[in-house]
PDB file with SEQRES, HELIX, SHEET and CRYST1 records, atoms N, CA, C and O in Angstrom:
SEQRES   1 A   86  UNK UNK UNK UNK UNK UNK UNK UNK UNK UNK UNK UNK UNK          
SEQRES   2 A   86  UNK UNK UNK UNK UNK UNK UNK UNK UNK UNK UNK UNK UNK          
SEQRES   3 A   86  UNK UNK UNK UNK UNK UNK UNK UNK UNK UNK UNK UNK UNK          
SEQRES   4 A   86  UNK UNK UNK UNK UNK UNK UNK UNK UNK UNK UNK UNK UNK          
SEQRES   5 A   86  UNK UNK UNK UNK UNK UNK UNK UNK UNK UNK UNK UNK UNK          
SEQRES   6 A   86  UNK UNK UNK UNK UNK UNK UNK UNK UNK UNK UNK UNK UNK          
SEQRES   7 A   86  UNK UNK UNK UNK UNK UNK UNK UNK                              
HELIX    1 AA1 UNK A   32  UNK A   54  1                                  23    
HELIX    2 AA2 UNK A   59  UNK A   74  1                                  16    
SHEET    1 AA1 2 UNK A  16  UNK A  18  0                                        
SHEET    2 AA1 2 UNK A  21  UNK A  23 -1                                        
CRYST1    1.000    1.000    1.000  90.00  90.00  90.00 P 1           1          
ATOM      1  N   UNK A   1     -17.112 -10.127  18.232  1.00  0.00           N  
ATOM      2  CA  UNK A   1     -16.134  -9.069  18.453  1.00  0.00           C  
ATOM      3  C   UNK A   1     -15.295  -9.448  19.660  1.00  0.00           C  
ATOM      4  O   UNK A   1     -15.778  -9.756  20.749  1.00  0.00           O  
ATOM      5  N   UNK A   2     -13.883  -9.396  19.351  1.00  0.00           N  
ATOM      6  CA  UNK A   2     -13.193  -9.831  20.559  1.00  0.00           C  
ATOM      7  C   UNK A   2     -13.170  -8.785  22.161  1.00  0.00           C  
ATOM      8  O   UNK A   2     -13.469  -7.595  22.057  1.00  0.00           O  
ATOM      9  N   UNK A   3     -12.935  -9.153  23.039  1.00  0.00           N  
ATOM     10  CA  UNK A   3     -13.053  -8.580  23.981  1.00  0.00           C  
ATOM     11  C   UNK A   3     -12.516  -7.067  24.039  1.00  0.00           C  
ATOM     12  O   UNK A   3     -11.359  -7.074  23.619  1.00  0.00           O  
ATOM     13  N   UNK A   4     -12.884  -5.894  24.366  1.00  0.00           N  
ATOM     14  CA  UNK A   4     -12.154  -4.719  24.178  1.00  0.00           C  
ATOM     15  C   UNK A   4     -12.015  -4.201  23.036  1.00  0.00           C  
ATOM     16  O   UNK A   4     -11.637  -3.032  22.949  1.00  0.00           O  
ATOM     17  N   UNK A   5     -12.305  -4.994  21.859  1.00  0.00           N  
ATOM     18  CA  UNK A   5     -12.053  -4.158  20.711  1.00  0.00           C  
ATOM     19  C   UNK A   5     -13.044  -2.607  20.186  1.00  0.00           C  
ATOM     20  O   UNK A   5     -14.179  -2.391  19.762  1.00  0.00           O  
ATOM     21  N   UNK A   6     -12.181  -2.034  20.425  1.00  0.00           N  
ATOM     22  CA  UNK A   6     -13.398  -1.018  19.195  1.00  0.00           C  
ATOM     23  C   UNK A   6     -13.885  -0.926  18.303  1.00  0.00           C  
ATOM     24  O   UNK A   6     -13.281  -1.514  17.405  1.00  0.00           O  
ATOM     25  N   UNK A   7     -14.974  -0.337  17.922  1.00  0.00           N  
ATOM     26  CA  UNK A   7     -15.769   0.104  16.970  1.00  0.00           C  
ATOM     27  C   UNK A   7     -15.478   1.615  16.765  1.00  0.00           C  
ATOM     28  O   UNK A   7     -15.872   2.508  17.516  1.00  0.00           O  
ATOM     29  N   UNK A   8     -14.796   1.761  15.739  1.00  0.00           N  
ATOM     30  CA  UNK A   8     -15.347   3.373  15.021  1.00  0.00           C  
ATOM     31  C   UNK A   8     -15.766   3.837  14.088  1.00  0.00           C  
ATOM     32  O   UNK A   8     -15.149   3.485  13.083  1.00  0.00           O  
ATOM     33  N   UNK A   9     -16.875   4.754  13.847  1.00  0.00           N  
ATOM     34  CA  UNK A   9     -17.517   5.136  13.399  1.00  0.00           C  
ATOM     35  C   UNK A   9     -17.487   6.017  12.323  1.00  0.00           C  
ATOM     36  O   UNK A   9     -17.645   7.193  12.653  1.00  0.00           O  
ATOM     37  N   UNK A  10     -17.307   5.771  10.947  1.00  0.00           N  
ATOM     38  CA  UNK A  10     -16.661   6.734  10.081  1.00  0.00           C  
ATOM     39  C   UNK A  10     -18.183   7.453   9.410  1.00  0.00           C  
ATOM     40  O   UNK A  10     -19.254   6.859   9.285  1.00  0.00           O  
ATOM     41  N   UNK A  11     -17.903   8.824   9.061  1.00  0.00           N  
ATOM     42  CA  UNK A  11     -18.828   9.345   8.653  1.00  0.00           C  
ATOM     43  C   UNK A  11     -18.417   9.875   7.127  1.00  0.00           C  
ATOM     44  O   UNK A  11     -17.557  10.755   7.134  1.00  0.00           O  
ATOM     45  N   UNK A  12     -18.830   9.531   6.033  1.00  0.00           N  
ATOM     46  CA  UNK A  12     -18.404   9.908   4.552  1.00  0.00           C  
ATOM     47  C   UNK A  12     -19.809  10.304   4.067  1.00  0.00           C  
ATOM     48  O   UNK A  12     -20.910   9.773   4.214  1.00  0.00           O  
ATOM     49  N   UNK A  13     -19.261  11.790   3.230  1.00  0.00           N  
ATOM     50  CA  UNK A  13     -20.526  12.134   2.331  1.00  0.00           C  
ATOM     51  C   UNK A  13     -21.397  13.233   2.848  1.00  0.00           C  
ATOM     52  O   UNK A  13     -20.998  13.558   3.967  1.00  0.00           O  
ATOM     53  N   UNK A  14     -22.424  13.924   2.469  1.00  0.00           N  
ATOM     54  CA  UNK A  14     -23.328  14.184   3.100  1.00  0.00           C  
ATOM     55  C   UNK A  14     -24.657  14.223   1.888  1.00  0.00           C  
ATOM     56  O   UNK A  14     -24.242  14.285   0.731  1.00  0.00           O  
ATOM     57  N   UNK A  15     -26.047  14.194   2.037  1.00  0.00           N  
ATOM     58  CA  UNK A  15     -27.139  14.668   1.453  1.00  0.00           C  
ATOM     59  C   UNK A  15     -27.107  15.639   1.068  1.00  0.00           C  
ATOM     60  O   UNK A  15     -27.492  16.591   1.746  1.00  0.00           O  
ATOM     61  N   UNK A  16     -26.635  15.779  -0.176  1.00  0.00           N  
ATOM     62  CA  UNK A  16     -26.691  17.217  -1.150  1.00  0.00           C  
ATOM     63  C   UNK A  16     -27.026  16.545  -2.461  1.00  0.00           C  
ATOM     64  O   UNK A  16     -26.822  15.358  -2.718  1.00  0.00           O  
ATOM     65  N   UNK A  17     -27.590  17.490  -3.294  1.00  0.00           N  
ATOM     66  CA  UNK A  17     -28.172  17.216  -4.957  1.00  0.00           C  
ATOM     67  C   UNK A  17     -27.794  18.205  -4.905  1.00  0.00           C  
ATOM     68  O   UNK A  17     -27.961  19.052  -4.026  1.00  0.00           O  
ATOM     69  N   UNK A  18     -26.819  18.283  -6.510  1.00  0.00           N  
ATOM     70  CA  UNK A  18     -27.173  19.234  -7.503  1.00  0.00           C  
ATOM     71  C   UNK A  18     -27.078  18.842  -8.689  1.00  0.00           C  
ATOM     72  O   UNK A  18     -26.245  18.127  -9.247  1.00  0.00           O  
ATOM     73  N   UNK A  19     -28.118  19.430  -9.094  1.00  0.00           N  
ATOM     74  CA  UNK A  19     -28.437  19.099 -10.633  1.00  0.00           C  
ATOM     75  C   UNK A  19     -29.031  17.476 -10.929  1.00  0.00           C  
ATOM     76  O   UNK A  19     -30.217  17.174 -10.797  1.00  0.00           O  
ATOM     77  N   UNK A  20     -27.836  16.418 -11.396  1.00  0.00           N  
ATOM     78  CA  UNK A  20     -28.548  15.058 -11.463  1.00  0.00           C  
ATOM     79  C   UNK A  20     -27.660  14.265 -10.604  1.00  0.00           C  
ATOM     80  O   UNK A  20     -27.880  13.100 -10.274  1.00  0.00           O  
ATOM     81  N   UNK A  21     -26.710  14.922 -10.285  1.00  0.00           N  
ATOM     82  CA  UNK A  21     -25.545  14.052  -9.303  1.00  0.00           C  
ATOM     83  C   UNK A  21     -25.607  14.538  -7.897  1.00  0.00           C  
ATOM     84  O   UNK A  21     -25.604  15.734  -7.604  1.00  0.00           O  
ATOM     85  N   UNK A  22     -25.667  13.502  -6.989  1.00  0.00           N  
ATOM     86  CA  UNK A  22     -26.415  13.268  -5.757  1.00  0.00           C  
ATOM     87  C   UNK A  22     -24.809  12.866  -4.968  1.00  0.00           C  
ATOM     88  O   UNK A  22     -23.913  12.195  -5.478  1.00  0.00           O  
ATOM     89  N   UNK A  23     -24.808  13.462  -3.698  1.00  0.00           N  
ATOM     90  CA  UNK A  23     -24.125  12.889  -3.017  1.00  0.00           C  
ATOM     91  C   UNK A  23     -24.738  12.197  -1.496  1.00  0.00           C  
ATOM     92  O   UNK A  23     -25.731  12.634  -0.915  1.00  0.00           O  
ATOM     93  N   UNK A  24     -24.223  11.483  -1.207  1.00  0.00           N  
ATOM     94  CA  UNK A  24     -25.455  10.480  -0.208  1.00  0.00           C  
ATOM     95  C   UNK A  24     -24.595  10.086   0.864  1.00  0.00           C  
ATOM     96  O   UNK A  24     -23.389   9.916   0.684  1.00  0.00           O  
ATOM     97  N   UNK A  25     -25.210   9.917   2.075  1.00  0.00           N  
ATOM     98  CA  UNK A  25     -24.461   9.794   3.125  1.00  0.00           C  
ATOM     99  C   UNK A  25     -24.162   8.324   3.047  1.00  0.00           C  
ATOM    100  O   UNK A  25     -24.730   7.484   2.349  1.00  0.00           O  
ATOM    101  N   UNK A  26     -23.010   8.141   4.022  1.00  0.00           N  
ATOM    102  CA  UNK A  26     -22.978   6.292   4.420  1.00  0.00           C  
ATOM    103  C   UNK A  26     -21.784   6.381   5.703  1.00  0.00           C  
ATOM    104  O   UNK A  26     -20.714   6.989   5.717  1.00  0.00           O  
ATOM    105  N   UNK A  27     -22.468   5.474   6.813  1.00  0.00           N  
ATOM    106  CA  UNK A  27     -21.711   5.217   7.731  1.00  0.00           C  
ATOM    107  C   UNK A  27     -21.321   4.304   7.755  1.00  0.00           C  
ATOM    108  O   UNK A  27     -22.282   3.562   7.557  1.00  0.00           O  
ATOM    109  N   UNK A  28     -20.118   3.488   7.923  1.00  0.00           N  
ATOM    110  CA  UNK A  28     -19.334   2.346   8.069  1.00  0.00           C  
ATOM    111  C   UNK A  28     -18.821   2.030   9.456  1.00  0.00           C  
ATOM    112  O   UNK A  28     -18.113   2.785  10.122  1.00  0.00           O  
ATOM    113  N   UNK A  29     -19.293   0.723   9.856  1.00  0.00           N  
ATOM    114  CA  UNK A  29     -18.214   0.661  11.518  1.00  0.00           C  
ATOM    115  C   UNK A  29     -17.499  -0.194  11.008  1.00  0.00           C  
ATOM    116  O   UNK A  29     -17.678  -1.124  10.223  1.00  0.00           O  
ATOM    117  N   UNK A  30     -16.211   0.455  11.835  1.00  0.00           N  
ATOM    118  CA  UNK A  30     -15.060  -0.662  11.568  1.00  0.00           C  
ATOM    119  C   UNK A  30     -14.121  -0.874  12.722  1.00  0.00           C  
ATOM    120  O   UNK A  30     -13.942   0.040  13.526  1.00  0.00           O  
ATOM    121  N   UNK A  31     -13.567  -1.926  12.835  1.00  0.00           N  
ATOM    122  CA  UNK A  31     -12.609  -1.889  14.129  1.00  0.00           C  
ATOM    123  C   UNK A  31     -11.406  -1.243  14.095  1.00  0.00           C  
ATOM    124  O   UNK A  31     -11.399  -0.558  13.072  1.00  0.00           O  
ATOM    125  N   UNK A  32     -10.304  -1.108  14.751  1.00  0.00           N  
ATOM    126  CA  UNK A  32      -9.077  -0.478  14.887  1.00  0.00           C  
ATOM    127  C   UNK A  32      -8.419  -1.526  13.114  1.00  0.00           C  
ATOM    128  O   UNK A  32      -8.243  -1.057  11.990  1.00  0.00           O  
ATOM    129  N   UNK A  33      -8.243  -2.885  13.577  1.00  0.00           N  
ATOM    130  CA  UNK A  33      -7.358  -3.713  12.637  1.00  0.00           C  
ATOM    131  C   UNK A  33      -8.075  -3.218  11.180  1.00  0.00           C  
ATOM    132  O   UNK A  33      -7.417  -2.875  10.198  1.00  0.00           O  
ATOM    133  N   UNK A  34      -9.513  -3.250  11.239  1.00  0.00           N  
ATOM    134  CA  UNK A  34      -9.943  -3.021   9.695  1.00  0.00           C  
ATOM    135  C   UNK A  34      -9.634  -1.496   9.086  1.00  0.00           C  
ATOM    136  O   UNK A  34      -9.403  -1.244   7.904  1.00  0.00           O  
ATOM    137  N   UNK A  35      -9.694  -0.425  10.324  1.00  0.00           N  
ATOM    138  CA  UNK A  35      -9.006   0.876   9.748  1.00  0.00           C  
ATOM    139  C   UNK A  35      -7.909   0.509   9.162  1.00  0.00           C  
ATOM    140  O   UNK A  35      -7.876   0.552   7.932  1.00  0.00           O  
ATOM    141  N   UNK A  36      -6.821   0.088   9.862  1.00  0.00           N  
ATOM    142  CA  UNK A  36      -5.434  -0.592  10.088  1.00  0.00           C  
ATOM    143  C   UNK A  36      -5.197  -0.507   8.467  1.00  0.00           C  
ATOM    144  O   UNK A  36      -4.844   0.412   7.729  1.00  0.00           O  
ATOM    145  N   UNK A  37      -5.599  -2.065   8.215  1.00  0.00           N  
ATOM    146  CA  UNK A  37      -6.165  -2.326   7.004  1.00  0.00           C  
ATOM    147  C   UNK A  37      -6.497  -1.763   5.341  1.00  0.00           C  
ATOM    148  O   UNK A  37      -6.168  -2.025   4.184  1.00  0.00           O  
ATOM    149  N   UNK A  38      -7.387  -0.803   6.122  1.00  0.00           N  
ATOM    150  CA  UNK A  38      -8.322  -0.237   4.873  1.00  0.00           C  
ATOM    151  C   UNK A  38      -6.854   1.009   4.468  1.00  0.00           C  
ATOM    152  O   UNK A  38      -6.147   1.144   3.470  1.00  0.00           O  
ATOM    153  N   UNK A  39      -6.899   1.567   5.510  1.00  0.00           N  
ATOM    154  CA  UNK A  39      -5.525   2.721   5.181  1.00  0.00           C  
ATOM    155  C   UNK A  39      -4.441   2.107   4.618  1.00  0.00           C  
ATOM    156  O   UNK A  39      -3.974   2.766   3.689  1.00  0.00           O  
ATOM    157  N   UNK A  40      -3.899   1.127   4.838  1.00  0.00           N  
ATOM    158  CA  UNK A  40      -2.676   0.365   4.279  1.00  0.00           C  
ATOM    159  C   UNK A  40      -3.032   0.096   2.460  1.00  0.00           C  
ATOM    160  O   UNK A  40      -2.295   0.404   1.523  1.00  0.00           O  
ATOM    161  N   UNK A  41      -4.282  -0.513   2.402  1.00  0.00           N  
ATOM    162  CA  UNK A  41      -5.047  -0.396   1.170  1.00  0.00           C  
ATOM    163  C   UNK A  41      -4.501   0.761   0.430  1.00  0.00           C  
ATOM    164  O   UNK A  41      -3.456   0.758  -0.222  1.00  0.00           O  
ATOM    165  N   UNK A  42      -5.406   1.865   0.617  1.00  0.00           N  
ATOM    166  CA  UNK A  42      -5.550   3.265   0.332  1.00  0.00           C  
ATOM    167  C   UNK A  42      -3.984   3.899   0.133  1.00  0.00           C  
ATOM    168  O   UNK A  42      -3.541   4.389  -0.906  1.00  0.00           O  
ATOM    169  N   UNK A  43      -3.354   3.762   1.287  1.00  0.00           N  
ATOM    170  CA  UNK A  43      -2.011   4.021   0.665  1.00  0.00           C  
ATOM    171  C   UNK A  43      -0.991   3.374  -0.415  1.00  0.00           C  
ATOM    172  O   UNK A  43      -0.222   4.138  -0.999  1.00  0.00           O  
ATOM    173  N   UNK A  44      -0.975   2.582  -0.573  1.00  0.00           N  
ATOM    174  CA  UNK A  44      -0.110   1.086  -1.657  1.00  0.00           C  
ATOM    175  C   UNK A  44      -1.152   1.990  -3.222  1.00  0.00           C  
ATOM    176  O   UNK A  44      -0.752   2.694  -4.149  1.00  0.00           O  
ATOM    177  N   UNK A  45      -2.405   1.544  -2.874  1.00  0.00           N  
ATOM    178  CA  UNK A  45      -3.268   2.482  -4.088  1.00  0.00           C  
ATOM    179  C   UNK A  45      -2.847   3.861  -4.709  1.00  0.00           C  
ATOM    180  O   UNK A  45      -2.535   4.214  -5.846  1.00  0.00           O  
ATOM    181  N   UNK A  46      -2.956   4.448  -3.587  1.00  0.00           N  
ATOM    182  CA  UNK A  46      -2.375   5.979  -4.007  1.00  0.00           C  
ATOM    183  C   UNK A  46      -1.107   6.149  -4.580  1.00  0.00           C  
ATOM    184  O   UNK A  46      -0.839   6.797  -5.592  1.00  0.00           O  
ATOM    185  N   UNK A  47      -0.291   5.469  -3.799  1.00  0.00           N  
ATOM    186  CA  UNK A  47       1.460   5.585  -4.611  1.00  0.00           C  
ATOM    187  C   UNK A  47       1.509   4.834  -6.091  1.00  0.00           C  
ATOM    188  O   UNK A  47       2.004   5.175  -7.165  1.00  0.00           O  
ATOM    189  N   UNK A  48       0.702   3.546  -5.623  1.00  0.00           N  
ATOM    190  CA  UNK A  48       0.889   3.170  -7.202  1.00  0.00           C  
ATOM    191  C   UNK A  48       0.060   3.951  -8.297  1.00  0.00           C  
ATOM    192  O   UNK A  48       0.634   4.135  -9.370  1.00  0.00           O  
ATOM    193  N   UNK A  49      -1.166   4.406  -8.154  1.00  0.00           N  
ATOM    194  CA  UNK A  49      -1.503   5.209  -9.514  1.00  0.00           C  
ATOM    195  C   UNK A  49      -0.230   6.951  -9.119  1.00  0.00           C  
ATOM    196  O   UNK A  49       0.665   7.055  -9.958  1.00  0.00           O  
ATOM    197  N   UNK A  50      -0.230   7.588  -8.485  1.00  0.00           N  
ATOM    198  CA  UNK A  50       0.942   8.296  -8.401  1.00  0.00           C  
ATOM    199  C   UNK A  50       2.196   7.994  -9.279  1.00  0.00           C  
ATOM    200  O   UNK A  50       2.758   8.794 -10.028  1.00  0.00           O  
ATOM    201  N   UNK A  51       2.536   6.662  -9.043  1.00  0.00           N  
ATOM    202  CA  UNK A  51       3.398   6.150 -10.229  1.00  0.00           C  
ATOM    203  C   UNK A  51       3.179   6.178 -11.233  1.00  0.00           C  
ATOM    204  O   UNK A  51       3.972   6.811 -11.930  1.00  0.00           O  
ATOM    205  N   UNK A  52       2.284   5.685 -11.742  1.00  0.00           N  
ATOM    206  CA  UNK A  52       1.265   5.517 -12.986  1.00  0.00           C  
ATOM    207  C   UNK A  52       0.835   7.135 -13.765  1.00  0.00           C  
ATOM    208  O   UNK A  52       0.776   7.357 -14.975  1.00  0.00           O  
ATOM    209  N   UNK A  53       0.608   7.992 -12.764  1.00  0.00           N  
ATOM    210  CA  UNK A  53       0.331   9.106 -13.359  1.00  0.00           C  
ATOM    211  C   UNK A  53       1.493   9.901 -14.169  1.00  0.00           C  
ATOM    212  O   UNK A  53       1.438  10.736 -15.072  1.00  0.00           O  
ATOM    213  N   UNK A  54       2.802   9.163 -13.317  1.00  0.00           N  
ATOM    214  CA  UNK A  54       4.303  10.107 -13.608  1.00  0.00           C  
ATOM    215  C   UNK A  54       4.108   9.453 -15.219  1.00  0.00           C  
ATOM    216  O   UNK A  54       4.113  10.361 -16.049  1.00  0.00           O  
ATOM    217  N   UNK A  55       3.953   8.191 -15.772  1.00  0.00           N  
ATOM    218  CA  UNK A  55       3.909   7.578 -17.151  1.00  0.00           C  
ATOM    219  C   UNK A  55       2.856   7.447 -17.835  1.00  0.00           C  
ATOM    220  O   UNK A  55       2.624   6.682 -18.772  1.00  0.00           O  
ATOM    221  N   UNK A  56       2.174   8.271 -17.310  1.00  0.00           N  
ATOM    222  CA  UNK A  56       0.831   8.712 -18.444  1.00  0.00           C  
ATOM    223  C   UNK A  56       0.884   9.445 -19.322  1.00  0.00           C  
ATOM    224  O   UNK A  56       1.083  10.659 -19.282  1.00  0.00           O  
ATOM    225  N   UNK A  57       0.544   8.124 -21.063  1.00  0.00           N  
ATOM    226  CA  UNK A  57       0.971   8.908 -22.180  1.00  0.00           C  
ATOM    227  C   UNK A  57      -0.102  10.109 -22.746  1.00  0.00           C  
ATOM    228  O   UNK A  57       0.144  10.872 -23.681  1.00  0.00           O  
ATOM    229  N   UNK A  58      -1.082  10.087 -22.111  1.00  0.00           N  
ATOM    230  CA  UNK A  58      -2.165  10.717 -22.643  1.00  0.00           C  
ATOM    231  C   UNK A  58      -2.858  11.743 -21.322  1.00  0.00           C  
ATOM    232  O   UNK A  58      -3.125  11.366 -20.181  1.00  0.00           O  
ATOM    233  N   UNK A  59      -2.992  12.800 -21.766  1.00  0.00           N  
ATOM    234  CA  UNK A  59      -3.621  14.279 -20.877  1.00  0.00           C  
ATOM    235  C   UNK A  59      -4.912  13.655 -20.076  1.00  0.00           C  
ATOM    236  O   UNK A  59      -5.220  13.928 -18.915  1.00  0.00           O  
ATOM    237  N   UNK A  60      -5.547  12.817 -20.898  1.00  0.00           N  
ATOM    238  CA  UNK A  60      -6.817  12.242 -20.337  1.00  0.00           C  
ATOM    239  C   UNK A  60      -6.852  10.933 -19.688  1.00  0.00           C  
ATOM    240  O   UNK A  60      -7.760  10.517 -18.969  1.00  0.00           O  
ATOM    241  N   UNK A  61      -5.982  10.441 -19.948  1.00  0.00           N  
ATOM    242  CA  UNK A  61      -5.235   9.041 -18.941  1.00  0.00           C  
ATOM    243  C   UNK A  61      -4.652  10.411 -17.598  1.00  0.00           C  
ATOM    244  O   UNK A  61      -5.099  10.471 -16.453  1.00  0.00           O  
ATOM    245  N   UNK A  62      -4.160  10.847 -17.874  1.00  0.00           N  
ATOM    246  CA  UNK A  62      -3.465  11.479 -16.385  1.00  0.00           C  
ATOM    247  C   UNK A  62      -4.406  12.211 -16.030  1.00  0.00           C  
ATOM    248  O   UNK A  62      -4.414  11.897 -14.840  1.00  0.00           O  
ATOM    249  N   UNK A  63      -5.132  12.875 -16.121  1.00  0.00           N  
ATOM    250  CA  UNK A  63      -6.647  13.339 -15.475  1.00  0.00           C  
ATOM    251  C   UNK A  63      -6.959  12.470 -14.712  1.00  0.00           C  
ATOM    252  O   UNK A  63      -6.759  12.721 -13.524  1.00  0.00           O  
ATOM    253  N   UNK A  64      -7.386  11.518 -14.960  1.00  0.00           N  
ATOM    254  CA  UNK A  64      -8.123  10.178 -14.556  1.00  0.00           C  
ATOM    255  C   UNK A  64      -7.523   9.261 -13.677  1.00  0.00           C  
ATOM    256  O   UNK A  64      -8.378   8.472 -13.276  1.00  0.00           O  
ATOM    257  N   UNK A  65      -6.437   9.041 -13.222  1.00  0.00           N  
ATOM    258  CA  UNK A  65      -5.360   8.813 -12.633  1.00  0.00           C  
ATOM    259  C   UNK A  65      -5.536  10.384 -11.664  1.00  0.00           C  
ATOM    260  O   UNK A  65      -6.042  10.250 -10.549  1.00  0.00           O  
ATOM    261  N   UNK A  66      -5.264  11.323 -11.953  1.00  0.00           N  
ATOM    262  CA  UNK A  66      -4.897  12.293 -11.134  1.00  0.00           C  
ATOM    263  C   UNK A  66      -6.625  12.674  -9.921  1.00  0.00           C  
ATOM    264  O   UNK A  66      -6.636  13.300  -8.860  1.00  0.00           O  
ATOM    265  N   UNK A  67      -7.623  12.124 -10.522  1.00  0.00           N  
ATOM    266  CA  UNK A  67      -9.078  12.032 -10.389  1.00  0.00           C  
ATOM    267  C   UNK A  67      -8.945  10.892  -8.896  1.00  0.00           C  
ATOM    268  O   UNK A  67      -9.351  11.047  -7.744  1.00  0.00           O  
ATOM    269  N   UNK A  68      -8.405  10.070  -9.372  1.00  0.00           N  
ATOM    270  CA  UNK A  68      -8.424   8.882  -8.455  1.00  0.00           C  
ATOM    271  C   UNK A  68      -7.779   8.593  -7.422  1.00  0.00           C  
ATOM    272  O   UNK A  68      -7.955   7.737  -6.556  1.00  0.00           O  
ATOM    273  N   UNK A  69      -6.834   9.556  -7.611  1.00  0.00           N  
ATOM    274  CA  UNK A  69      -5.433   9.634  -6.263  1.00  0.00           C  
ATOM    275  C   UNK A  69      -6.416  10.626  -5.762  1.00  0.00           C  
ATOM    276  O   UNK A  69      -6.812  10.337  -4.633  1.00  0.00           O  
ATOM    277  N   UNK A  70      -6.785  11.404  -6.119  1.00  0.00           N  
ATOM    278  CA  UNK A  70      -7.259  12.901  -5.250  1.00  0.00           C  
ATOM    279  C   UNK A  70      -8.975  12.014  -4.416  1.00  0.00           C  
ATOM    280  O   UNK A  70      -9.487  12.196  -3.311  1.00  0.00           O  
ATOM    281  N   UNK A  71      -9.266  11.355  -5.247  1.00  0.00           N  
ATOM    282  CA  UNK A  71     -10.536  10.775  -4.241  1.00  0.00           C  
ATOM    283  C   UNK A  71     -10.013   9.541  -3.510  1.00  0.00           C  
ATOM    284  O   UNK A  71     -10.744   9.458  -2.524  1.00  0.00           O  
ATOM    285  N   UNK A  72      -9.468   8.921  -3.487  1.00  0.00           N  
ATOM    286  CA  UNK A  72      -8.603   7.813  -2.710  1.00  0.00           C  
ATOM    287  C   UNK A  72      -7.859   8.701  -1.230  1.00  0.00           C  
ATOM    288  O   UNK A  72      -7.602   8.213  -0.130  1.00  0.00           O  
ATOM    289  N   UNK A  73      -7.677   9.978  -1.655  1.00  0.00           N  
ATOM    290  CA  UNK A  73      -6.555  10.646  -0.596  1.00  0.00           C  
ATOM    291  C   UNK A  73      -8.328  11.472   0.435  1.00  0.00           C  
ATOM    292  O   UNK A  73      -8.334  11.625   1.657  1.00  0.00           O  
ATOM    293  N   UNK A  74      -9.045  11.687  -0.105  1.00  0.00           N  
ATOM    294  CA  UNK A  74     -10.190  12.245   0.600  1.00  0.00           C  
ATOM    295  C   UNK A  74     -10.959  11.065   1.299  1.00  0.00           C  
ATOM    296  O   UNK A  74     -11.531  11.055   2.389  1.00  0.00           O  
ATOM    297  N   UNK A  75     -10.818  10.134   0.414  1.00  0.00           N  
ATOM    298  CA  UNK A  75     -11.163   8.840   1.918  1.00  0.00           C  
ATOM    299  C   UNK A  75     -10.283   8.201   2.818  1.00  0.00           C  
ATOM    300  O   UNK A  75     -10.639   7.178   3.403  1.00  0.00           O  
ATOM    301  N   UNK A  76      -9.251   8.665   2.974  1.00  0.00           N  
ATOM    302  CA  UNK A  76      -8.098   8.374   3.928  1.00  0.00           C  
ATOM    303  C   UNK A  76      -8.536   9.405   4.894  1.00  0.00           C  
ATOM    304  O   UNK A  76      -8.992   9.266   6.029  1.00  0.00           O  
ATOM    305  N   UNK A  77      -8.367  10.168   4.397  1.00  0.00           N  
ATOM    306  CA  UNK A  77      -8.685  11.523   5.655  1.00  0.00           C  
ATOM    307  C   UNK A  77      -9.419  11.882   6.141  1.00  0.00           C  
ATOM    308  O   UNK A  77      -9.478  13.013   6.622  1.00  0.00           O  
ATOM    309  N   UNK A  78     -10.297  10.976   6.188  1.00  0.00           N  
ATOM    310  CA  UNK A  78     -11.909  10.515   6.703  1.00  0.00           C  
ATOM    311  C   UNK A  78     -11.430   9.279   7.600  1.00  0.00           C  
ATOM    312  O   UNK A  78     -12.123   8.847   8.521  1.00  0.00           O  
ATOM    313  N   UNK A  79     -10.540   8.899   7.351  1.00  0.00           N  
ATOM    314  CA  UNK A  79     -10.179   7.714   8.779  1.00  0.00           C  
ATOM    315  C   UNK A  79      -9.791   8.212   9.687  1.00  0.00           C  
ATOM    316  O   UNK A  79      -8.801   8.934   9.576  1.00  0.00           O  
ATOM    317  N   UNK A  80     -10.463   8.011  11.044  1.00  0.00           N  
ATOM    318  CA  UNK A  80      -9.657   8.427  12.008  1.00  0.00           C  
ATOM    319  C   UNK A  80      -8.120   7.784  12.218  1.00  0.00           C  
ATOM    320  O   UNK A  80      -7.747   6.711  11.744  1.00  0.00           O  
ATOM    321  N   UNK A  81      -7.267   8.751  13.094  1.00  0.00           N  
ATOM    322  CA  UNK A  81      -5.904   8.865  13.368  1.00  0.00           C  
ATOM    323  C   UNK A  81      -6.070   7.016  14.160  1.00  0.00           C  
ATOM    324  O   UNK A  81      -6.983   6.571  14.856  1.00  0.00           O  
ATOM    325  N   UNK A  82      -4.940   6.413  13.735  1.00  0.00           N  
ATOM    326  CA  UNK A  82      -5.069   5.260  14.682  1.00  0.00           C  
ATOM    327  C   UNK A  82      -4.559   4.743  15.365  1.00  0.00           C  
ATOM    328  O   UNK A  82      -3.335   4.612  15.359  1.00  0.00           O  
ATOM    329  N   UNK A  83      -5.546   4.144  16.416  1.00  0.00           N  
ATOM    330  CA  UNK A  83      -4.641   4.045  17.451  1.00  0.00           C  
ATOM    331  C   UNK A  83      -3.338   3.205  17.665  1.00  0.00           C  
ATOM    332  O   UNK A  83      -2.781   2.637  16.725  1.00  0.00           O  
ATOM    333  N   UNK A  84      -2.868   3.157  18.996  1.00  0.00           N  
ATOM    334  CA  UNK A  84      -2.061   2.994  19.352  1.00  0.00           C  
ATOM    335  C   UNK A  84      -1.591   1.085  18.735  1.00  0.00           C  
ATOM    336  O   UNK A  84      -0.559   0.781  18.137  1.00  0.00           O  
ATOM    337  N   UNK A  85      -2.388   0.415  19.020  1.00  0.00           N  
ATOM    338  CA  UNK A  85      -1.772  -0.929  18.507  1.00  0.00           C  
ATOM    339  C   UNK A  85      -3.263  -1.326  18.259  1.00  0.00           C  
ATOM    340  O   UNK A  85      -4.192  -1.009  19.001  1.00  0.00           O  
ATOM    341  N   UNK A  86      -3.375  -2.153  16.975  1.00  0.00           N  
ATOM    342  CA  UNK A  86      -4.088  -2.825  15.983  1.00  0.00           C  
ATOM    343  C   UNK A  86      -4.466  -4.457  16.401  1.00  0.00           C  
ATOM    344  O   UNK A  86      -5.094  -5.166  15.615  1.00  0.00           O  
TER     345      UNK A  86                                                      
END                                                                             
């Protein structure tokens, strides 16, 4: 790890069951550049199925698409705000 860099600590999920579907915790460390990164990901992702959803010929193609932007946009907002330079 280079000198000064941070580590932050993302927290996704928590320990809940219901029924047969389980949701489970997981912590990830990551530095400033890999947030950087991962969000730049996450966004390019989101706009392009967003696109994709506007030309979806089928109700159940755009569900599914509309499924994937909405969980793609809930792990963004689980990144912390970032900082100042990468």
């Amino acid at each position: 790890m280079p000198p000064g860099e941070r580590y932050n600590k993302i927290r996704t999920g928590c320990l809940a069951f219901r029924g047969d579907q389980g949701r489970f915790a997981m912590e990830v460390i990551l530095t400033g550049t890999e947030i950087h990164v991962l969000r730049g990901i996450l966004e390019t992702d989101i706009m392009n199925l967003e696109k994709g959803a506007s030309g979806a010929e089928s109700p159940k193609a755009l569900g599914e698409l509309k499924e994937k932007v909405k969980v793609l946009k809930s792990i963004a907002e689980k990144l912390p705000v970032e900082l100042a330079t990468v």
